[in-house]
C-alpha positions as CSV (number, residue, x, y, z in Angstrom):
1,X,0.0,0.0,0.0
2,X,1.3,3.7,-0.7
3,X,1.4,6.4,1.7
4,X,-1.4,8.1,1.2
5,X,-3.9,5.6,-1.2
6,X,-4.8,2.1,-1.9
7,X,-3.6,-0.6,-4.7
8,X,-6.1,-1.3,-7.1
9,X,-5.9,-5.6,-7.4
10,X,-7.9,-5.9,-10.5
11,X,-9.8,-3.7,-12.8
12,X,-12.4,-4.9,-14.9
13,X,-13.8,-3.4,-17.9
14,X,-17.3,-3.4,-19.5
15,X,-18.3,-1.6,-23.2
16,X,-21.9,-1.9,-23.8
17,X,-23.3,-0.5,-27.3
18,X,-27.4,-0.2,-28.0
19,X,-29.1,1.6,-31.3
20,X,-32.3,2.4,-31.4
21,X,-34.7,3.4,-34.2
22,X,-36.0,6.9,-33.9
23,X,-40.0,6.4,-36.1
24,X,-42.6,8.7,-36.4
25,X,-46.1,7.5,-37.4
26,X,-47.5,9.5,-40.7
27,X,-50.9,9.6,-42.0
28,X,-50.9,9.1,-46.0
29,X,-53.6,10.4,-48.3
30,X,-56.0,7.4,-47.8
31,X,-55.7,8.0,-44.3
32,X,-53.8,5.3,-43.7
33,X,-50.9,5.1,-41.0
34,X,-47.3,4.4,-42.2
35,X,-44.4,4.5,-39.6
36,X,-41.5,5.9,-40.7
37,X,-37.4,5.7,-39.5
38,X,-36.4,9.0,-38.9
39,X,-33.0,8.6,-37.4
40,X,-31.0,6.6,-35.3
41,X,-30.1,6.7,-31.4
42,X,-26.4,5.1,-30.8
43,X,-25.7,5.0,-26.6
44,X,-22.2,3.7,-25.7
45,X,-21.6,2.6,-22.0
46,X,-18.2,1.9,-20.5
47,X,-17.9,0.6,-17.2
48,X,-15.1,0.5,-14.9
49,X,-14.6,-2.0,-11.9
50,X,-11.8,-1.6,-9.4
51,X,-11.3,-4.8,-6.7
52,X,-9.2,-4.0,-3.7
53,X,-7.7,-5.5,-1.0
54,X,-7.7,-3.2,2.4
55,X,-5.9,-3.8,5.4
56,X,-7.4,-4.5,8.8
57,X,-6.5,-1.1,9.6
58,X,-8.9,0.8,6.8
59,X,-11.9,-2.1,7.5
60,X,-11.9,-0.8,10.9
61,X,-11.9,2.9,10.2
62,X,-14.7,2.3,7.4
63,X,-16.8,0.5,10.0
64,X,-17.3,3.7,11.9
65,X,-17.6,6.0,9.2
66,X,-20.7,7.9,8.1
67,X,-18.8,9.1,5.1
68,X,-16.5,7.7,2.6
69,X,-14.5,9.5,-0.7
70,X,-12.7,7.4,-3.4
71,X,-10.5,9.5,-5.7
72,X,-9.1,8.5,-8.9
73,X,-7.0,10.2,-10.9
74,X,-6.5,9.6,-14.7
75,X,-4.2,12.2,-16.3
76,X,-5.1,15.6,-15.4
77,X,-8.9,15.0,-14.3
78,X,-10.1,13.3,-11.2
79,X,-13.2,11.6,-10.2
80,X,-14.8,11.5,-6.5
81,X,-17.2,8.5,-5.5
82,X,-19.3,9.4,-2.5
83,X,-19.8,6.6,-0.3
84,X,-22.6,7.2,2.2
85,X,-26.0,5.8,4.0
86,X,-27.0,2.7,1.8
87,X,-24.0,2.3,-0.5
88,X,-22.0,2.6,3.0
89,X,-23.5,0.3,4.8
90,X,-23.6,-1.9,1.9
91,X,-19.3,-1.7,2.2
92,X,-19.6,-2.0,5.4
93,X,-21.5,-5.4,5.2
């Protein structure tokens, strides 16, 4: 363990791709209904899994917290999970 953080043991990675059909229902001249494509939706998920190990030390501190920060860094920008209530106790269980 460094200093000041916590080794990551394993990181697992998740890409998820969906399209979906953007339609639009017309009404022809016989009064008919056609439905029509009128575009296309593309959403791309990536998800990121860290696993850790953590000393008795940390367990201990965590089991008495009411508020927990994760920090990760990745170049120049940083991202802060928020650990508390139900996703705490959830840790914490």
């Amino acid at each position: 363990m460094r200093p000041n953080g916590i080794l990551i043991d394993a990181i697992e990675y998740e890409y998820t791709k969906s399209i979906t059909e953007d339609t639009e229902n017309i009404l022809t001249s016989d009064s008919t209904s056609v439905s029509i494509v009128t575009g296309y939706s593309e959403n791309n998920n990536k998800i990121t899994r860290f696993s850790y190990s953590l000393s008795d030390e940390i367990v201990s501190k965590l089991k008495y917290s009411n508020l927990v920060l994760f920090r990760y860094y990745a170049g120049p920008s940083m991202l802060t999970v928020k650990l508390k209530n139900r996703n705490l106790s959830k840790l914490k269980n």
